[in-house]
Residue frames relative to the residue before (quaternion, step in Angstrom):
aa qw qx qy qz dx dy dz
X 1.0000 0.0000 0.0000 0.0000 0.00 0.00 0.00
X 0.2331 -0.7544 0.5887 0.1732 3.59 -0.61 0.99
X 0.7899 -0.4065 0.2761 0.3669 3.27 -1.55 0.52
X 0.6989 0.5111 -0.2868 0.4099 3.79 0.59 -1.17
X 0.5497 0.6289 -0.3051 0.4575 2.78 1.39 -0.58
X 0.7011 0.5783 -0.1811 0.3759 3.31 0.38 -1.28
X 0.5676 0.5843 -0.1891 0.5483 3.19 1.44 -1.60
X 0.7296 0.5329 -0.2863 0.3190 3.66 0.44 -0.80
X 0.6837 0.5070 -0.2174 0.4777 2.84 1.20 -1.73
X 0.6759 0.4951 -0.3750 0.3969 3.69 1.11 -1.10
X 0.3489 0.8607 -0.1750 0.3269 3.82 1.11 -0.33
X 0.5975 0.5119 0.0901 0.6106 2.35 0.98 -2.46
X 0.7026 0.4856 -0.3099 0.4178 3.57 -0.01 -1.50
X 0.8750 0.2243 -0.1049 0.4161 4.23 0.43 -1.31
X 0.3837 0.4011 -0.5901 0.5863 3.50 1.69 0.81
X 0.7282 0.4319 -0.4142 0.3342 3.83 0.06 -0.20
X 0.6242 0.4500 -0.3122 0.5572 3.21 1.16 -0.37
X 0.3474 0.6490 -0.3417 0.5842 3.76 1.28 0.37
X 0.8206 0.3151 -0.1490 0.4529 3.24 0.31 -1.09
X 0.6357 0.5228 -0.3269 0.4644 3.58 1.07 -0.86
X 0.5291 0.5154 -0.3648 0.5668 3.93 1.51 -0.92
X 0.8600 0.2649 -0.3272 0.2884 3.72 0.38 -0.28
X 0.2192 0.6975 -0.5139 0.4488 3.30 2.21 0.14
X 0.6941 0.5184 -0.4189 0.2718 3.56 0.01 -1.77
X 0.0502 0.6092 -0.7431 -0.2724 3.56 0.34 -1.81
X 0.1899 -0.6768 0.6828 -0.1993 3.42 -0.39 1.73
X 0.3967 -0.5248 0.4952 0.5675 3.98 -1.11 -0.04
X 0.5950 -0.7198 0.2948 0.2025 3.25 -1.26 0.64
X 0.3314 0.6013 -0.5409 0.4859 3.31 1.76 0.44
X 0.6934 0.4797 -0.2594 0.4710 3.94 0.48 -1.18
X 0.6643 0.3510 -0.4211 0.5081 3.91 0.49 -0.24
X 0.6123 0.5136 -0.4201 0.4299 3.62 0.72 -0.83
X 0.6647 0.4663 -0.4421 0.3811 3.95 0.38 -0.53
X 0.8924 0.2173 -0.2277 0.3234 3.25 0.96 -0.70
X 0.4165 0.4819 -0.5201 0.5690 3.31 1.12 0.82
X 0.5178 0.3601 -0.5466 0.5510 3.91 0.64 0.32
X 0.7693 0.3848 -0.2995 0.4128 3.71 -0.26 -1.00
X 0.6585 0.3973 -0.3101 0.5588 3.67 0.94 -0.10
X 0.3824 0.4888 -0.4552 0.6385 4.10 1.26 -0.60
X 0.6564 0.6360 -0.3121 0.2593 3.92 -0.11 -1.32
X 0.7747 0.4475 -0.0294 0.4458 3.09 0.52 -1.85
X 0.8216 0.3539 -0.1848 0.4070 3.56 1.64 -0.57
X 0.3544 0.7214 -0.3532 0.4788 2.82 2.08 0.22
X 0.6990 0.5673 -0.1414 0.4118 3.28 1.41 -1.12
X 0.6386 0.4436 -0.3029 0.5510 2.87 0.86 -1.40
X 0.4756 0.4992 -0.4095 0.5975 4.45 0.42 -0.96
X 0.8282 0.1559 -0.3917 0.3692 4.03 -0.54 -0.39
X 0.5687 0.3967 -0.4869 0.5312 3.89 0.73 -0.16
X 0.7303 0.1914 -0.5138 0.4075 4.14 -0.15 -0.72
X 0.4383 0.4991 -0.6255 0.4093 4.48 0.12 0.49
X 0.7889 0.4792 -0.2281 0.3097 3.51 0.53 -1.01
X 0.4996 0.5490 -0.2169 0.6340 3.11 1.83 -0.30
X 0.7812 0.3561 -0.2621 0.4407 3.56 0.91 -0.45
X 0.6863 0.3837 -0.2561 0.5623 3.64 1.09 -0.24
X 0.3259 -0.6372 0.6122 0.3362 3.49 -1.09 0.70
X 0.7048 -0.4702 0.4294 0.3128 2.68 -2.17 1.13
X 0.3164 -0.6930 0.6248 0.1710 3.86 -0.96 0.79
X 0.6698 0.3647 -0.4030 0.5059 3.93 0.86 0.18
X 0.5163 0.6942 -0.4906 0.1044 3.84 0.96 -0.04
X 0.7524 0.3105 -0.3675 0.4499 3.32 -1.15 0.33
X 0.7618 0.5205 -0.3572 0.1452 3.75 0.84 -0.57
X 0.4408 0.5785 -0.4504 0.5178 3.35 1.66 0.61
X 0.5910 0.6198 -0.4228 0.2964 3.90 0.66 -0.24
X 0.6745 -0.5349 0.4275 0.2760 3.40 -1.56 0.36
């Protein structure tokens, strides 16, 4: 399993858990923390699997 892969599947894994915090209807101070800390965690994960998909646009221009 390559990385993008991984990235995807994990993605997948805390937009569904997204949904399952809002299945509950929790009081909404407690759903907001975690759909922020989960919003959080996929904001991240989305900017490392882009980096993983685009080639670096500075490569080679620091080399000898």
């Amino acid at each position: 399993m390559d990385s993008l892969q991984l990235i995807s599947e994990r993605i997948i894994h805390y937009k569904q858990l997204m949904i399952k915090v809002k299945q509950q209807q929790n009081r909404p101070e407690i759903e907001a923390v975690y759909l922020d800390k989960y919003q959080g965690v996929i904001d991240e994960l989305e900017f490392l699997k882009q980096q993983l998909e685009e080639p670096p646009e500075t490569a080679g221009l620091f080399e000898d």
